[in-house]
Biopython code that builds the backbone (N, CA, C, O; Angstrom):
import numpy as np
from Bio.PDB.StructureBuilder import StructureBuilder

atoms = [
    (1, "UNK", "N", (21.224, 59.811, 15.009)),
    (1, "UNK", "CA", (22.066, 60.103, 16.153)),
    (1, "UNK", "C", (22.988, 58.899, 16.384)),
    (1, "UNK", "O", (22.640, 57.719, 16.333)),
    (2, "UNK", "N", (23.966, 59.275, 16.592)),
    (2, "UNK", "CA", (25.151, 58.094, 16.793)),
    (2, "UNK", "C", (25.215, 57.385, 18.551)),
    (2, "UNK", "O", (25.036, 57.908, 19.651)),
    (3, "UNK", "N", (25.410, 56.586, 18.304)),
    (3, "UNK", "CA", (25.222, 55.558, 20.113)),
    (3, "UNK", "C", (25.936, 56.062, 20.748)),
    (3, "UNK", "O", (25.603, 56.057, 21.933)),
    (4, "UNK", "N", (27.282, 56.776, 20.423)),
    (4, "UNK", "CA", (28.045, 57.629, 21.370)),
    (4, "UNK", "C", (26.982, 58.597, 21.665)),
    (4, "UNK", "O", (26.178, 58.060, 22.427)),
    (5, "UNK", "N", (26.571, 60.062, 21.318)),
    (5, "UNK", "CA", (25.216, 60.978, 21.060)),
    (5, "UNK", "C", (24.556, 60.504, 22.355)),
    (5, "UNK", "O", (24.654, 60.878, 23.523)),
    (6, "UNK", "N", (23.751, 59.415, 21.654)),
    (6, "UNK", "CA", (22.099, 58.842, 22.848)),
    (6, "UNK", "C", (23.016, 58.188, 23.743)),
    (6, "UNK", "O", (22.433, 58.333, 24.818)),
    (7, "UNK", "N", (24.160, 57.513, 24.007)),
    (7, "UNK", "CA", (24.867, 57.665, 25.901)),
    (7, "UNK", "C", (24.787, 58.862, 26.544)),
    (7, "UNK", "O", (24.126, 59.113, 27.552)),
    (8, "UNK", "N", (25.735, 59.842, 25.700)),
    (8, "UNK", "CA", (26.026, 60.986, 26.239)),
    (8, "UNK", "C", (24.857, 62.053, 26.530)),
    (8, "UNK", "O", (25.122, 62.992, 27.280)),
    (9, "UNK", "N", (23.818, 61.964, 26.074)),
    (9, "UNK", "CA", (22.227, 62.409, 26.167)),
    (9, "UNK", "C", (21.687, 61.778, 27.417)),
    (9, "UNK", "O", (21.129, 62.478, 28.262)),
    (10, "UNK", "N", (21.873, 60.100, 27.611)),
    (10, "UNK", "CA", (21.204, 59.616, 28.799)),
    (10, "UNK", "C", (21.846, 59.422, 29.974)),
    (10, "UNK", "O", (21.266, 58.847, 30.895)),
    (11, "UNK", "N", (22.941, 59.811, 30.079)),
    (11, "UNK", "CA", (23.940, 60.292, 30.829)),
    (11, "UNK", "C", (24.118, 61.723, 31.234)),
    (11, "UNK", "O", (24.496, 61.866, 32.397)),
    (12, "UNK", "N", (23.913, 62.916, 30.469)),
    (12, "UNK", "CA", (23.352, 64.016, 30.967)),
    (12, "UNK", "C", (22.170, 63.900, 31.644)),
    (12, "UNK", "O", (22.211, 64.023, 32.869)),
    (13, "UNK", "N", (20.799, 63.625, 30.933)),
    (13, "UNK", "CA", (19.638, 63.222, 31.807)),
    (13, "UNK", "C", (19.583, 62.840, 32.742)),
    (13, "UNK", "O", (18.649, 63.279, 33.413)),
    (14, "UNK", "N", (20.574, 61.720, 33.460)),
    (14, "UNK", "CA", (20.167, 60.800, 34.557)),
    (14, "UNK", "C", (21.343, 62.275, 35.540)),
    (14, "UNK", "O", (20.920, 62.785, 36.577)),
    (15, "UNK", "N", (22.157, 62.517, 35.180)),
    (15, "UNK", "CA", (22.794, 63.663, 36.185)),
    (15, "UNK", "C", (21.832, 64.933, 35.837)),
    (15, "UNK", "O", (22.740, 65.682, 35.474)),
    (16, "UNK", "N", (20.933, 65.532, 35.720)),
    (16, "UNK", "CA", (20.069, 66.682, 35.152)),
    (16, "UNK", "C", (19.231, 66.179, 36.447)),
    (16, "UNK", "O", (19.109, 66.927, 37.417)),
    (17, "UNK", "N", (18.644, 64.850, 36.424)),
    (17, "UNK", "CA", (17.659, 64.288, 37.340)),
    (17, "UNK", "C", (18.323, 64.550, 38.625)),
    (17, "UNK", "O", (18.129, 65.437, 39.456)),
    (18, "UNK", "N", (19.240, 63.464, 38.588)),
    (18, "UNK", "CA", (19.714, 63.403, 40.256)),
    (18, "UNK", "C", (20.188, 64.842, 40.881)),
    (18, "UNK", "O", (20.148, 65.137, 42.075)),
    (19, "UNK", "N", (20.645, 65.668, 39.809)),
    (19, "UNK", "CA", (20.896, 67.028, 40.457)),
    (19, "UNK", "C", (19.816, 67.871, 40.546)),
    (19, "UNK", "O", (20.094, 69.049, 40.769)),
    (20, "UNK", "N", (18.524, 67.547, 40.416)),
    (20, "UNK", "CA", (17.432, 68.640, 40.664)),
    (20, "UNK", "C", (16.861, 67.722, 41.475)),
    (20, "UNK", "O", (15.971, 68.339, 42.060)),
    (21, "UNK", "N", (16.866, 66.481, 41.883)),
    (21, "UNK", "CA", (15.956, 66.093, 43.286)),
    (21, "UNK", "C", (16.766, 66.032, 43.961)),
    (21, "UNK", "O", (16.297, 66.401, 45.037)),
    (22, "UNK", "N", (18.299, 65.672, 44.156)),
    (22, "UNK", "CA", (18.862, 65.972, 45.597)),
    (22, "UNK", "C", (20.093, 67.090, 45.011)),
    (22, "UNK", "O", (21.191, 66.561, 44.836)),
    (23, "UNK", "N", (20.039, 67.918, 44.837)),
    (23, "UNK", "CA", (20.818, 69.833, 44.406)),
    (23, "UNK", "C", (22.075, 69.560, 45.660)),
    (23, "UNK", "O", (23.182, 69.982, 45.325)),
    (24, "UNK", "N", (22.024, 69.137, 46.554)),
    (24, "UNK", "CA", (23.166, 69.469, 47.751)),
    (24, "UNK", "C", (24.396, 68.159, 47.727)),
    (24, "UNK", "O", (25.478, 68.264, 48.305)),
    (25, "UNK", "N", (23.961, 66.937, 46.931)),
    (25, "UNK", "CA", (24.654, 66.063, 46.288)),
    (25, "UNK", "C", (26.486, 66.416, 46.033)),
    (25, "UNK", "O", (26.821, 67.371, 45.332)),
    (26, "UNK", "N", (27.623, 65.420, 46.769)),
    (26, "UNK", "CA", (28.850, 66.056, 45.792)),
    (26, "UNK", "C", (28.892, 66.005, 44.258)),
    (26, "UNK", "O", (28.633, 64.993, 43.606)),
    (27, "UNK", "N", (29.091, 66.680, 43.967)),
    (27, "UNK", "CA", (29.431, 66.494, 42.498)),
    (27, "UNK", "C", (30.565, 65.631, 41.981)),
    (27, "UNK", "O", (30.439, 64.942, 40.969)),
    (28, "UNK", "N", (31.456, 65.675, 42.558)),
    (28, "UNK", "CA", (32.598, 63.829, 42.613)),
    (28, "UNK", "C", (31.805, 62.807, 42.638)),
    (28, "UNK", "O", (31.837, 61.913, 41.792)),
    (29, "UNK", "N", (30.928, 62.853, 43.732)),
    (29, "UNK", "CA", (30.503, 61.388, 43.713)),
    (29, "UNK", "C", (29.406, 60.948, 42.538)),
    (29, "UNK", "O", (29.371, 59.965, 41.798)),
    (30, "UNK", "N", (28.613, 61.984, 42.670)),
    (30, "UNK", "CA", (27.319, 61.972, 41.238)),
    (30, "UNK", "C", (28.506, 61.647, 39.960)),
    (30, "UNK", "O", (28.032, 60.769, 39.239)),
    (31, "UNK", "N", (29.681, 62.018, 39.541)),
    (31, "UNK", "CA", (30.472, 62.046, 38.149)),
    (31, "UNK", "C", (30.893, 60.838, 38.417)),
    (31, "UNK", "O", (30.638, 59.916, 37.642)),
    (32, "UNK", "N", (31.594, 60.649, 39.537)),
    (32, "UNK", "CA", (31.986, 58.976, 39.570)),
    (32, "UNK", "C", (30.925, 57.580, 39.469)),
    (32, "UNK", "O", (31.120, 56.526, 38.864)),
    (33, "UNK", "N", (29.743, 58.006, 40.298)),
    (33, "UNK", "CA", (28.654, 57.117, 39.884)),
    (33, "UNK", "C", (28.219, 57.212, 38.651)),
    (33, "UNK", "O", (27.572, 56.241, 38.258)),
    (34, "UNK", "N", (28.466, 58.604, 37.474)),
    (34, "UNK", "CA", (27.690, 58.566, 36.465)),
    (34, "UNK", "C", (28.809, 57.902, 35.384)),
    (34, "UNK", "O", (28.474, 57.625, 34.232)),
    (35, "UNK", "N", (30.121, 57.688, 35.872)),
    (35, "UNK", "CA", (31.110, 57.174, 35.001)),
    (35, "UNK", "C", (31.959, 57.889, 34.262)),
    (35, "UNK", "O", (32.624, 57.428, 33.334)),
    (36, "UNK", "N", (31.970, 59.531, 34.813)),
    (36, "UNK", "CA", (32.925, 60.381, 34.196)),
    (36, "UNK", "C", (34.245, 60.321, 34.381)),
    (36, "UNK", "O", (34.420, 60.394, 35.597)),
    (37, "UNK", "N", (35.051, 60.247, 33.945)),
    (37, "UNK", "CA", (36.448, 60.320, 34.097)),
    (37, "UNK", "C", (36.741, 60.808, 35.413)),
    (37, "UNK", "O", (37.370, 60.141, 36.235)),
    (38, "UNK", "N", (36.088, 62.503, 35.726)),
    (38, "UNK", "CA", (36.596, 63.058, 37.194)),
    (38, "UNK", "C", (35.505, 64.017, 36.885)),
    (38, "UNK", "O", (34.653, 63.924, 36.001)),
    (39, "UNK", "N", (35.696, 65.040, 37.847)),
    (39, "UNK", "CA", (34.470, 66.018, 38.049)),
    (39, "UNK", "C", (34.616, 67.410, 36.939)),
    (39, "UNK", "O", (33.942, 68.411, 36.694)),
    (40, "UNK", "N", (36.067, 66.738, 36.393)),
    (40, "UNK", "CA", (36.128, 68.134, 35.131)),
    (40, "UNK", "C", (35.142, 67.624, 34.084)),
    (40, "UNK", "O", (34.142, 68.204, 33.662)),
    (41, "UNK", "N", (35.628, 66.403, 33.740)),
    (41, "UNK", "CA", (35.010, 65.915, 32.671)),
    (41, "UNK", "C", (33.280, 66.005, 32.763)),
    (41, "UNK", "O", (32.615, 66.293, 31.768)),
    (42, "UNK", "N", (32.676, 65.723, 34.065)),
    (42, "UNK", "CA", (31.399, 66.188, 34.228)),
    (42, "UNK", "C", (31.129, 67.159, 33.993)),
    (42, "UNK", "O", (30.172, 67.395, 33.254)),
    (43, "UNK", "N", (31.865, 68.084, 34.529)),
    (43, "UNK", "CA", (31.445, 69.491, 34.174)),
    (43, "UNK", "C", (31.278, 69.879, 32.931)),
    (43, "UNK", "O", (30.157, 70.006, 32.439)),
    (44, "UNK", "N", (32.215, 70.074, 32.385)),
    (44, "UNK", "CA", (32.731, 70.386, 30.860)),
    (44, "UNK", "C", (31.069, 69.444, 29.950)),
    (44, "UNK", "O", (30.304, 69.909, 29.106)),
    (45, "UNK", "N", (31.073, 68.248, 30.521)),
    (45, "UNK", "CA", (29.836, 67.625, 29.665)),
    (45, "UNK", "C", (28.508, 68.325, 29.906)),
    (45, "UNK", "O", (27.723, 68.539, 28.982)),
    (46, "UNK", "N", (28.297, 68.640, 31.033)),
    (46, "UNK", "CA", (27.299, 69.069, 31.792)),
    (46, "UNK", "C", (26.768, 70.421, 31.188)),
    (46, "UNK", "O", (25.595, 70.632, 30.879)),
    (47, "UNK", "N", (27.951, 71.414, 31.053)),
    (47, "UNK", "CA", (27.827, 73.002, 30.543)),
    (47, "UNK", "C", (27.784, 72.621, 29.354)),
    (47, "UNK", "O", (26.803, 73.204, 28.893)),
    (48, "UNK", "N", (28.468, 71.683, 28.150)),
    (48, "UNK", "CA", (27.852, 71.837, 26.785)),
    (48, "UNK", "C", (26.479, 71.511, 26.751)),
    (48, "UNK", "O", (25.782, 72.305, 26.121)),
    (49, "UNK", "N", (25.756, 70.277, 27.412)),
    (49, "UNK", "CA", (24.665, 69.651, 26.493)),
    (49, "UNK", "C", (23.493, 71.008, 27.550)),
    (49, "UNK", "O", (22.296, 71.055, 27.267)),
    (50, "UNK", "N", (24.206, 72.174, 28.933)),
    (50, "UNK", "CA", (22.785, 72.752, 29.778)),
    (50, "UNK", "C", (23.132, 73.763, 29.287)),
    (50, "UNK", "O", (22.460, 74.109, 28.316)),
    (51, "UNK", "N", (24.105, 74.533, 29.634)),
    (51, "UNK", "CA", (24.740, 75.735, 28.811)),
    (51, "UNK", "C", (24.794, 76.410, 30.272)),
    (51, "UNK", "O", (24.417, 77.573, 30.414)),
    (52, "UNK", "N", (25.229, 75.716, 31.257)),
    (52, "UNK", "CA", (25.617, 75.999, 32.795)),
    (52, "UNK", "C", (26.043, 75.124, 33.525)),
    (52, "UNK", "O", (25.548, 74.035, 33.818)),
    (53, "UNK", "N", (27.166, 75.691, 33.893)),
    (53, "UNK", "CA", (27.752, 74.326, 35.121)),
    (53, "UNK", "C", (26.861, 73.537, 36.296)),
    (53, "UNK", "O", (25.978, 74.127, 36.918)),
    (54, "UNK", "N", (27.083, 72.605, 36.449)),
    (54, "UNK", "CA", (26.260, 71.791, 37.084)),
    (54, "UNK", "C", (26.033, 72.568, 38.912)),
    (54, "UNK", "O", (25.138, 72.514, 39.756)),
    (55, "UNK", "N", (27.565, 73.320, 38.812)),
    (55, "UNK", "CA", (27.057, 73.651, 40.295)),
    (55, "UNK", "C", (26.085, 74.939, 40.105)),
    (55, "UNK", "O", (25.149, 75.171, 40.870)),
    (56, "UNK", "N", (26.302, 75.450, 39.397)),
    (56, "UNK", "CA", (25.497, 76.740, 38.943)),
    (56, "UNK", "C", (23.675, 75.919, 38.925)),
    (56, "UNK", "O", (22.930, 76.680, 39.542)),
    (57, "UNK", "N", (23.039, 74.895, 38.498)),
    (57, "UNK", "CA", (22.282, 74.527, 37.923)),
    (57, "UNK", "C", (21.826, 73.478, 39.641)),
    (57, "UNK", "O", (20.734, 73.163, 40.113)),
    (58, "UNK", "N", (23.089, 73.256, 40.068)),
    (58, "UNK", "CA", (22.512, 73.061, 41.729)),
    (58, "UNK", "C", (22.056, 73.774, 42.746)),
    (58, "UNK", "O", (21.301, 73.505, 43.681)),
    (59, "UNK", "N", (22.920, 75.208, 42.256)),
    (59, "UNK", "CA", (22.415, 76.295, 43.655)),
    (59, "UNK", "C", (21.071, 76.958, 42.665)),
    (59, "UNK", "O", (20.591, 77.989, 43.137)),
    (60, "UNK", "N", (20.519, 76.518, 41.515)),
    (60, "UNK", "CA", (19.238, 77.349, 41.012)),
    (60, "UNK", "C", (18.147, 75.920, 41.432)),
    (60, "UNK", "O", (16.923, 75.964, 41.557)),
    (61, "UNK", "N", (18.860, 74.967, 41.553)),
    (61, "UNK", "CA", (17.699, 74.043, 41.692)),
    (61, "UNK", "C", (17.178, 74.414, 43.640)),
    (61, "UNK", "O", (16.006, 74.177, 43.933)),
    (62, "UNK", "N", (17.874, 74.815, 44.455)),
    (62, "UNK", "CA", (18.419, 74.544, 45.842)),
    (62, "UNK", "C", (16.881, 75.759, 45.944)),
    (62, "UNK", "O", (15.826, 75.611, 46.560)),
    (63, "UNK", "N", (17.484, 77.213, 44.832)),
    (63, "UNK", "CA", (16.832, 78.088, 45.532)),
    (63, "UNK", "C", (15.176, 77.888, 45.077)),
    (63, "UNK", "O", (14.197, 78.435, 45.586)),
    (64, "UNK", "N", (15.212, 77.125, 44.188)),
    (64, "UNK", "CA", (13.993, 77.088, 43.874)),
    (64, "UNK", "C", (13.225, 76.317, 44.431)),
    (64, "UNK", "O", (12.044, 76.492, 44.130)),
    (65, "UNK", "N", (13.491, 75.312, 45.319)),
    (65, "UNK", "CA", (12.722, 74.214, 46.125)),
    (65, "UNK", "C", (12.900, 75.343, 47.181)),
    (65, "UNK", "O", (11.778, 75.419, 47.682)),
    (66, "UNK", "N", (13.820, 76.410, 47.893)),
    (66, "UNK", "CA", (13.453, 77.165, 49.368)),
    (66, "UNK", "C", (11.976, 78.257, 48.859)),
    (66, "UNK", "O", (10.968, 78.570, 49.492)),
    (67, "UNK", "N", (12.414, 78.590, 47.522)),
    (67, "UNK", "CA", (11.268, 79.257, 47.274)),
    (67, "UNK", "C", (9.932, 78.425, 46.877)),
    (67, "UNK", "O", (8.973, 79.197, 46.901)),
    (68, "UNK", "N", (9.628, 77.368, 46.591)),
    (68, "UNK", "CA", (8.561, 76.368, 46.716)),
    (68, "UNK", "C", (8.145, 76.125, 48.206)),
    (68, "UNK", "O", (6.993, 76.252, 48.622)),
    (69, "UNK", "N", (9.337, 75.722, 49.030)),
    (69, "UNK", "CA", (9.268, 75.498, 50.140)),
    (69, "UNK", "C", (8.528, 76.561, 51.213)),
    (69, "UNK", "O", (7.621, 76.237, 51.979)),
    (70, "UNK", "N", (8.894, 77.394, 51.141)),
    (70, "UNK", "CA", (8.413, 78.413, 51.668)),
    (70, "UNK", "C", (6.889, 78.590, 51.710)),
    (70, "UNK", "O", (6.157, 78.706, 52.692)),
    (71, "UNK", "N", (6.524, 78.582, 50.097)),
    (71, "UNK", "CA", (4.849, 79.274, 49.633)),
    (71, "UNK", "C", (4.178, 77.529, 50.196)),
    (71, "UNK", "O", (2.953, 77.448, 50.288)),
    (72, "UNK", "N", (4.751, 76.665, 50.425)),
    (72, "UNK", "CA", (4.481, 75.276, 50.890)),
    (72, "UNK", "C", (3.697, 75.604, 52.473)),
    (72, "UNK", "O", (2.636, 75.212, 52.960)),
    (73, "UNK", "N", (4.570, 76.331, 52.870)),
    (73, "UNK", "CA", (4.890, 76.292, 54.444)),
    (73, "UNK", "C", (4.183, 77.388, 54.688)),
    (73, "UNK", "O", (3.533, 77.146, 55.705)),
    (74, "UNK", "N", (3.921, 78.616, 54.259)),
    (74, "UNK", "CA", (2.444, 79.599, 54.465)),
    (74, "UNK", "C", (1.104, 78.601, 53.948)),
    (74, "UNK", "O", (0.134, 78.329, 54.656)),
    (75, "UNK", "N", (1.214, 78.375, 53.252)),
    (75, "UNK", "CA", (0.142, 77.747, 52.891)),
    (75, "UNK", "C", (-0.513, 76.682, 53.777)),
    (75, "UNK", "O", (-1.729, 76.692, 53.970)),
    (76, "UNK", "N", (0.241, 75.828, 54.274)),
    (76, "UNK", "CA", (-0.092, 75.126, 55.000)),
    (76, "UNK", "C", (-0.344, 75.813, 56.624)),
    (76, "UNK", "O", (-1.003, 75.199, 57.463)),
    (77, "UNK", "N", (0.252, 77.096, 56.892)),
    (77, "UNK", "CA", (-0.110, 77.788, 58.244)),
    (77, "UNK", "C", (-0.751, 78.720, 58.249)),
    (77, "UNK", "O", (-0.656, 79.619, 59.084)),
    (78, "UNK", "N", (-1.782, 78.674, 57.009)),
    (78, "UNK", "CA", (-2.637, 79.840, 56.999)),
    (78, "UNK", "C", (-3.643, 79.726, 57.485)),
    (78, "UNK", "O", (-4.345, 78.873, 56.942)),
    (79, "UNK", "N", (-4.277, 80.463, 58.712)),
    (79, "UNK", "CA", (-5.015, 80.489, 59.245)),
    (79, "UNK", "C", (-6.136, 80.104, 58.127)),
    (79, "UNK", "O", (-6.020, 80.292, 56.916)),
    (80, "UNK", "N", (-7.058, 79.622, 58.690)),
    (80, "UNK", "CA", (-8.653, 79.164, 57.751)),
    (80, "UNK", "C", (-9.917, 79.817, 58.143)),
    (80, "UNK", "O", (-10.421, 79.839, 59.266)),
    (81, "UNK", "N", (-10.303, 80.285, 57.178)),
    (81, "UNK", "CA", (-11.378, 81.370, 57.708)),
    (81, "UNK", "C", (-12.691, 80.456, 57.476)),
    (81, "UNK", "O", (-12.736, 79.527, 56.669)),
    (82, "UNK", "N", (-13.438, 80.745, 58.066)),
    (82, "UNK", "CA", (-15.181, 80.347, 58.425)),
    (82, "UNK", "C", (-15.748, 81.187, 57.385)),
    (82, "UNK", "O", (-15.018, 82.118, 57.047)),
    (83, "UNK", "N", (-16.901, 81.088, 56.774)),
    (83, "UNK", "CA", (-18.004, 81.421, 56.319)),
    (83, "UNK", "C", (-19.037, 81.432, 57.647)),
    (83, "UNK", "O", (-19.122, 80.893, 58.750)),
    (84, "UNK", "N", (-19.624, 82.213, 56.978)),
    (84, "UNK", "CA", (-20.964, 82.326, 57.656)),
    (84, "UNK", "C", (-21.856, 81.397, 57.123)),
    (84, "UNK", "O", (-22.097, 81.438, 55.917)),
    (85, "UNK", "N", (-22.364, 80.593, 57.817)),
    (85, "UNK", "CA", (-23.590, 79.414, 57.324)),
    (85, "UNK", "C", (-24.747, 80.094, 56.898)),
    (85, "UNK", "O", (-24.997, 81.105, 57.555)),
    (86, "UNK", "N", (-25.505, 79.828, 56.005)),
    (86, "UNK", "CA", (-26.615, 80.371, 55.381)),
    (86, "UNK", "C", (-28.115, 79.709, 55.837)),
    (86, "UNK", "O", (-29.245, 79.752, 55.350)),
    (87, "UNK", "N", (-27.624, 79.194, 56.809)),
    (87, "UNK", "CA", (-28.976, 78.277, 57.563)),
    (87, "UNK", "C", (-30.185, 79.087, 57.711)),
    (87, "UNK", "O", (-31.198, 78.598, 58.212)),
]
sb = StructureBuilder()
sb.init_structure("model")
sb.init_model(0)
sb.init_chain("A")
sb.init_seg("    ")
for serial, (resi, resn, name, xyz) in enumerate(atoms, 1):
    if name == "N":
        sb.init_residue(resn, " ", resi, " ")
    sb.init_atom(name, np.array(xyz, "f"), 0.0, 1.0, " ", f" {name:<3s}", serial, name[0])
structure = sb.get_structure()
């Protein structure tokens, strides 16, 4: 693999990361911190190495933490049932 390759690999990764733990992130600012030219050039990098645009790959990360979130949040308010003691 060529050193251009493993940048452009750990440079997808580190935006793959930051866009699935904070999904509501601008995407300008994530491309400018990640050193892209502008937010086309992110993109365009983003959809070759995921095979989906980054905002596409933000609103699936978004719905999938409300749907985590959710089974989080019954779970934690589910009433708790007693056994009967066998004394």
């Amino acid at each position: 693999m060529s050193p251009k390759a493993l940048a452009r690999l750990i440079r997808f990764d580190e935006a793959h990361t930051r866009l699935w733990n904070a999904p509501r992130q601008s995407l300008t600012t994530l491309a400018y911190e990640l050193g892209y030219a502008d937010q086309a050039h992110f993109s365009r990098e983003f959809r070759a190495l995921a095979a989906i645009p980054p905002s596409a790959f933000a609103a699936e990360a978004r719905a999938w933490r409300k749907r985590h979130e959710d089974v989080a949040f019954v779970q934690a308010h589910r009433p708790t049932e007693t056994l009967p003691s066998r004394a």
